[in-house]
C-alpha positions as CSV (number, residue, x, y, z in Angstrom):
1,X,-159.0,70.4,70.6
2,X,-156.3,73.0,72.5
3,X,-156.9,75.7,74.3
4,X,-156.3,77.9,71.4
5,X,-159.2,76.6,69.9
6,X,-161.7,77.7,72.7
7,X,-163.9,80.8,71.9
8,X,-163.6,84.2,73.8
9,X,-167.0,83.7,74.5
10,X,-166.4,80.1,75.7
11,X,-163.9,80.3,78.0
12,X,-165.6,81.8,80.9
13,X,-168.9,79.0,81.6
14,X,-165.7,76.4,80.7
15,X,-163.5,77.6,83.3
16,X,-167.1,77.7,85.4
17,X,-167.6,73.7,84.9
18,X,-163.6,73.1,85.4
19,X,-164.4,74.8,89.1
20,X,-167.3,72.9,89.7
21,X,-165.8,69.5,89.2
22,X,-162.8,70.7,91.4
23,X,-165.9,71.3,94.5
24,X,-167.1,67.8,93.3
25,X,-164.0,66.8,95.6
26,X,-164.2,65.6,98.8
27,X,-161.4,67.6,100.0
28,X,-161.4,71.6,99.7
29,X,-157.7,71.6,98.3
30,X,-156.9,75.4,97.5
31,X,-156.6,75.7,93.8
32,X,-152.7,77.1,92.6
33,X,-151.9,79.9,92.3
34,X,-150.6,79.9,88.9
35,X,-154.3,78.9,87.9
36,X,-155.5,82.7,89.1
37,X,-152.8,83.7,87.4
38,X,-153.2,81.8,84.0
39,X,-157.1,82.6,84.3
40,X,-157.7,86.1,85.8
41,X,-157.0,88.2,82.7
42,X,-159.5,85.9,81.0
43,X,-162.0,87.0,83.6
44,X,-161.5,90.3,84.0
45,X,-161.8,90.5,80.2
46,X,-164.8,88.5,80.2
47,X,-166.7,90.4,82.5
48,X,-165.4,94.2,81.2
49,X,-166.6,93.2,77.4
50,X,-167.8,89.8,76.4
51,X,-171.7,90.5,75.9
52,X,-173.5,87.1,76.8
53,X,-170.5,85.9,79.2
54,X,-170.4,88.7,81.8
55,X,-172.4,86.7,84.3
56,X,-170.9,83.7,84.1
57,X,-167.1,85.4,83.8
58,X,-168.1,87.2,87.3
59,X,-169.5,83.8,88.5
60,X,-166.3,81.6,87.8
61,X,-164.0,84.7,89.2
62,X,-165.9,84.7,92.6
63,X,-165.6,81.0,92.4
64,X,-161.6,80.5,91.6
65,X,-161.3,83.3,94.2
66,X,-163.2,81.9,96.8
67,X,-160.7,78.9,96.7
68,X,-156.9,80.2,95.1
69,X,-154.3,80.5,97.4
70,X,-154.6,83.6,99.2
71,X,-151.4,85.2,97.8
72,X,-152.5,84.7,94.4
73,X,-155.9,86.1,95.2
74,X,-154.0,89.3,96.9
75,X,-152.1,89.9,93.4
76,X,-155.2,90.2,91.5
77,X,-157.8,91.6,93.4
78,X,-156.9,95.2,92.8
79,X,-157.5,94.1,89.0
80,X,-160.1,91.9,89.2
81,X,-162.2,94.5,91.3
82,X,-162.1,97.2,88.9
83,X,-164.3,96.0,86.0
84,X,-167.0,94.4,88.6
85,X,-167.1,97.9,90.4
86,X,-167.6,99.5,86.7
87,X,-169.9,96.8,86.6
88,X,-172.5,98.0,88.8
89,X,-172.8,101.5,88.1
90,X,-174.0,100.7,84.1
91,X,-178.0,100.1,83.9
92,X,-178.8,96.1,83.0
93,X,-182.1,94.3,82.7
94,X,-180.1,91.1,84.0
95,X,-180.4,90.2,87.4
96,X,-178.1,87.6,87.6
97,X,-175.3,90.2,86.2
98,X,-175.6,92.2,89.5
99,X,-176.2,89.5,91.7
100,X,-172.7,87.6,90.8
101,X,-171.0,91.0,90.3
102,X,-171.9,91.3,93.9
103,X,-171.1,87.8,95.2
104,X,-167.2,88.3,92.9
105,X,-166.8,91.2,95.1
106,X,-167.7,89.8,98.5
107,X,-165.2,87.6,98.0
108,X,-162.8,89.7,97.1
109,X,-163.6,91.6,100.0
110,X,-163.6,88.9,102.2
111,X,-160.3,87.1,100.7
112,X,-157.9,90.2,99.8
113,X,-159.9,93.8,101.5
114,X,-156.8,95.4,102.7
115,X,-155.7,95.0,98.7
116,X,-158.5,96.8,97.6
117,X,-157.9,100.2,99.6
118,X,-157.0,101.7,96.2
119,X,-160.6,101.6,95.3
């Protein structure tokens, strides 16, 4: 099966797994950056509006960003900040959904903060 066959609400604990066998590695080779920028809109979507997958879309976007090239992460953080500061202002009875909102935005902070002055 393609890609085109995945799910919305699929893609985002996929792309979680696909980044969990890349830390399997022994080395900590810095994921391309055309793989942020194939899989960020995913993401972003995942966490602004796919109810189920919000968690786990903040969880893989902390994790590709915590290892893309930090050019790529630059590009995108603007972006990719903006639904996970929505994010915490809306009321939620899921812990998890704050706590890797939070963790996506550290690294963003940590990896691209001068990008994110616009916030």
């Amino acid at each position: 099966a393609g890609a085109s066959s995945i799910a919305k609400d699929d893609a985002a604990p996929r792309v979680l797994v696909a980044i969990e066998d890349l830390r399997s590695g022994a080395d900590e080779v810095p994921i391309p950056a055309i793989v942020l920028d194939a899989l960020a809109p995913v993401l972003q979507q995942g966490v602004a509006s796919v109810a189920g997958q919000r968690s786990a879309s903040a969880e893989a976007l902390a994790a590709l960003c915590r290892r893309a090239e930090a050019e790529a992460v630059q590009r995108h953080a603007l972006k990719s900040a903006g639904p996970l500061v929505r994010m915490l202002g809306e009321k939620t009875d899921e812990p998890e959904l704050m706590f890797f909102t939070l963790a996506a935005l550290e690294v963003l902070l940590d990896r691209a903060g001068s990008s994110l002055k616009p916030l």
